[in-house]
C-alpha positions in Angstrom: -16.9 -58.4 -42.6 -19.4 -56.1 -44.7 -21.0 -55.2 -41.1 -17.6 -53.9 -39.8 -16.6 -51.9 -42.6 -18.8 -48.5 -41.7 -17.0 -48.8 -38.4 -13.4 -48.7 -39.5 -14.5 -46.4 -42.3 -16.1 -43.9 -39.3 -12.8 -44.7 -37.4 -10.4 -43.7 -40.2 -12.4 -40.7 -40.9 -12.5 -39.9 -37.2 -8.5 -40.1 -36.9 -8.1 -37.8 -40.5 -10.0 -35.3 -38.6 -8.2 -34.7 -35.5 -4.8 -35.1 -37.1 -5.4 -32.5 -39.5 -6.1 -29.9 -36.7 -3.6 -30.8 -34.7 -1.1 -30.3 -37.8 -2.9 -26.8 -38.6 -2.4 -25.7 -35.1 1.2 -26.9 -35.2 2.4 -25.0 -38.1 0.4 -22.1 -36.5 2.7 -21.9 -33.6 5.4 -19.5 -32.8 7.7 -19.2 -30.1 9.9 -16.4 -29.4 12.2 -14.6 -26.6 11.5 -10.7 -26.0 13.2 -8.0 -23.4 11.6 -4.4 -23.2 9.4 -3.1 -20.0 7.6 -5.8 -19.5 10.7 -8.2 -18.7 13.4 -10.5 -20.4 11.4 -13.8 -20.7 9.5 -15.7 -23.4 6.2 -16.0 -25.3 4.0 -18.4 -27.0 1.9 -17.4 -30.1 -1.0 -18.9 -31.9 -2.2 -18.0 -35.2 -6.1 -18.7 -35.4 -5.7 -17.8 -38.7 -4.1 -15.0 -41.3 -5.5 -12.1 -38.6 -6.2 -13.3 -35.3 -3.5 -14.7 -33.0 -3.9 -15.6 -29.3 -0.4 -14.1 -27.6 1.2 -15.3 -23.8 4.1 -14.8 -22.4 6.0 -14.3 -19.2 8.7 -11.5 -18.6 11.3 -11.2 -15.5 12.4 -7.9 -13.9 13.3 -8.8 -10.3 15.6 -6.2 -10.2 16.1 -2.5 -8.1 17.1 0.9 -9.3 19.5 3.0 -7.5 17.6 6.4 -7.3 19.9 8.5 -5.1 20.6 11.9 -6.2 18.4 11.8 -9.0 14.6 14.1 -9.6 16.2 16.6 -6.7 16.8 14.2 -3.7 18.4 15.9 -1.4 21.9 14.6 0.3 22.0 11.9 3.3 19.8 9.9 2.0 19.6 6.9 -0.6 15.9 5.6 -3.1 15.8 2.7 -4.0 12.8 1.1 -6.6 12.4 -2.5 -6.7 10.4 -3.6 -9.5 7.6 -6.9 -9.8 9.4 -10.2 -10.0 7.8 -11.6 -12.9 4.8 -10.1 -15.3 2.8 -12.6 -17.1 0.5 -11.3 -20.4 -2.2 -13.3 -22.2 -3.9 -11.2 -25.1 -5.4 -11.2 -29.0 -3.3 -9.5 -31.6 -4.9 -8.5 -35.3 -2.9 -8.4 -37.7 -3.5 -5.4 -40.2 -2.5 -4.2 -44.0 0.2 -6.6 -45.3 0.3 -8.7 -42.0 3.4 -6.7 -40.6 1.3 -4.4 -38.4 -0.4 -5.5 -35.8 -2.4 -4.2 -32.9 -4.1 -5.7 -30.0 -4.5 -6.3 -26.3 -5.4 -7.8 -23.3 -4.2 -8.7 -19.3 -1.0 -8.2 -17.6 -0.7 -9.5 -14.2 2.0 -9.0 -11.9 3.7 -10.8 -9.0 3.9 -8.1 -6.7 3.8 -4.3 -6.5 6.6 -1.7 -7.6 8.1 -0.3 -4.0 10.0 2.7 -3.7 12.0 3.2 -0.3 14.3 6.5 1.2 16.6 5.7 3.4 17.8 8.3 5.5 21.3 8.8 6.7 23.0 10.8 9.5 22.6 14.5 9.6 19.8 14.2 6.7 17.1 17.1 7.4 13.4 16.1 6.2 10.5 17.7 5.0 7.4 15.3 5.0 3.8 16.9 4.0 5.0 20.3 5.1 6.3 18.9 8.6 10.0 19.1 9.4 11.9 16.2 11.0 16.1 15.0 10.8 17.6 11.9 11.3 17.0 9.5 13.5 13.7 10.4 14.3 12.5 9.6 10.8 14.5 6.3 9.0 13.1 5.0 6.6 10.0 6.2 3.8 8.6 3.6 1.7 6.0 4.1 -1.1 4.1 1.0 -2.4 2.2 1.3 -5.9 -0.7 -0.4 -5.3 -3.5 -1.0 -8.4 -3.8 -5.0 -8.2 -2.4 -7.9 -9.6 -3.9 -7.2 -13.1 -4.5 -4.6 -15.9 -5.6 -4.0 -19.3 -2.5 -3.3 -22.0 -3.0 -2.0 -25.8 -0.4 -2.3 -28.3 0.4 -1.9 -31.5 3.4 -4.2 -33.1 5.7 -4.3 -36.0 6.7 -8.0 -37.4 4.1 -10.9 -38.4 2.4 -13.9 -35.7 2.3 -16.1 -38.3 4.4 -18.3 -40.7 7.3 -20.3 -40.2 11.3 -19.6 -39.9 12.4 -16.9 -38.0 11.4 -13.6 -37.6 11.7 -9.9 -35.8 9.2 -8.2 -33.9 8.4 -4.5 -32.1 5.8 -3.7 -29.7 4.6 -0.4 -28.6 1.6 0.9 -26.0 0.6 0.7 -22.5 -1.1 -1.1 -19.6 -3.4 0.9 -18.0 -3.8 1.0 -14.1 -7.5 1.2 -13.8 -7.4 2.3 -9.8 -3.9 3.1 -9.0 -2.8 4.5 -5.5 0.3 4.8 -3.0 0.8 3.4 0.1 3.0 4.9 2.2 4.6 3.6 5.6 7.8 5.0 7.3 9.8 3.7 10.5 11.8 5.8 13.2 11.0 7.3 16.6 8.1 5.5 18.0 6.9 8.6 19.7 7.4 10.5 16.7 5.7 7.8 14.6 2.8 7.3 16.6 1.8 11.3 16.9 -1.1 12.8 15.4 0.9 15.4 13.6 3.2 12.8 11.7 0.6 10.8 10.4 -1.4 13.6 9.3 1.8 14.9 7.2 2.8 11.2 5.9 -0.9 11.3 4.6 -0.6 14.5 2.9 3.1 13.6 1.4 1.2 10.4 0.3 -1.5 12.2 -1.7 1.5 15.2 -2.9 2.8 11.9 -4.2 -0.2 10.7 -6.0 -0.4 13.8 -8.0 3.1 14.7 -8.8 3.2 10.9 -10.4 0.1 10.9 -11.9 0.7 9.7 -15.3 3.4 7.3 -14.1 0.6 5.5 -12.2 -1.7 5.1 -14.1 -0.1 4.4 -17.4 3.2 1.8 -17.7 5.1 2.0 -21.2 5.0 -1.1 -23.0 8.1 -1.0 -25.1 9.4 -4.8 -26.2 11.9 -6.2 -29.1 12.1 -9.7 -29.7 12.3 -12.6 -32.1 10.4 -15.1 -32.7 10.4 -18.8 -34.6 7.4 -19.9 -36.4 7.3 -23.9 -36.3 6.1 -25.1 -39.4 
């Protein structure tokens, strides 16, 4: 019996130790719902300890946006911007001063890329990288965001990772689009989609694009509210 007792001493010592871990991590978890520009979904957060916390979450936009007749579009004709489907984010927050201001960052990644499309209606006259074309030879424009499936973000935040019961919190920053472009495609008159001198004036309304939305691609506003339940 003396023999066996160093074992079911190391045994019982084994268990205290992973129990109390799991029990810190547990009352070091929050979990909390959030909308803003990165989606209406839901996040899990870990405190590591008083400053550090490991953040991830998954948002939902899925949605388009009626552009027509807004930023100067001209009549017979309708935008249309349909947005990613879903936008996960993993990132480490600090927390800083009192614990109610944080900052931090990380990785977004995306399901798909924003699209923007013009449709073009009956009697619509169109200007395309200087060249001049009306319905139906031209029907359809569609601009693709391209900059891959995942970018850096920064924040800063109002509202504390860490403790239990309920609580509020505020983000605000940016992910950063590292090597953003635009694709641009169209459909309409195969003769007139196939000439040299369309494709050389979709190419130059492609890069007009690229510079009159400069700071649109490359930076995307991270503005989120949410709430959040520390389990503890």
């Amino acid at each position: 019996m003396a023999k066996q007792l160093p074992a079911a001493v190391s045994l019982a010592l084994s268990l205290t130790a992973w129990v109390r871990p799991a029990e810190a991590f547990q009352s070091n978890v929050s979990l909390g719902v959030r909308a803003g520009t990165l989606g209406f979904g839901a996040e899990v957060v870990t405190a590591l300890d008083e400053r550090v916390a490991v953040r991830a979450g998954a948002g939902f936009l899925g949605f388009d946006v009626d552009l027509t007749g807004r930023f100067g579009l001209a009549g017979n004709r309708t935008a249309e911007l349909s947005l990613p489907t879903a936008l996960l984010s993993l990132g480490v927050e600090f927390s800083l001063a009192s614990g109610l201001l944080r900052a931090g960052g990380g990785m977004v990644l995306r399901s798909n890329d924003p699209v923007h499309v013009i449709t073009y209606e009956s009697g619509a006259s169109i200007s395309i990288g200087g060249g001049g074309y009306r319905y139906p030879e031209v029907l359809t424009v569609t601009t693709t965001m391209i900059s891959g499936t995942a970018a850096p973000y920064l924040l800063v935040g109002l509202g504390s990772n860490s403790g239990s019961g309920l609580g509020f919190v505020f983000d605000l920053g940016a992910v950063v689009h590292l090597s953003p472009r635009f694709e641009m495609t169209a459909t309409g008159d195969p003769q007139v989609m196939s000439s040299p001198g369309f494709r050389a004036d979709l190419e130059a309304e492609r890069r007009q694009a690229e510079e009159d939305a400069a700071t649109f691609v490359n930076f995307w506003p991270v503005v989120s509210v949410g709430l959040r339940y520390g389990i503890g």
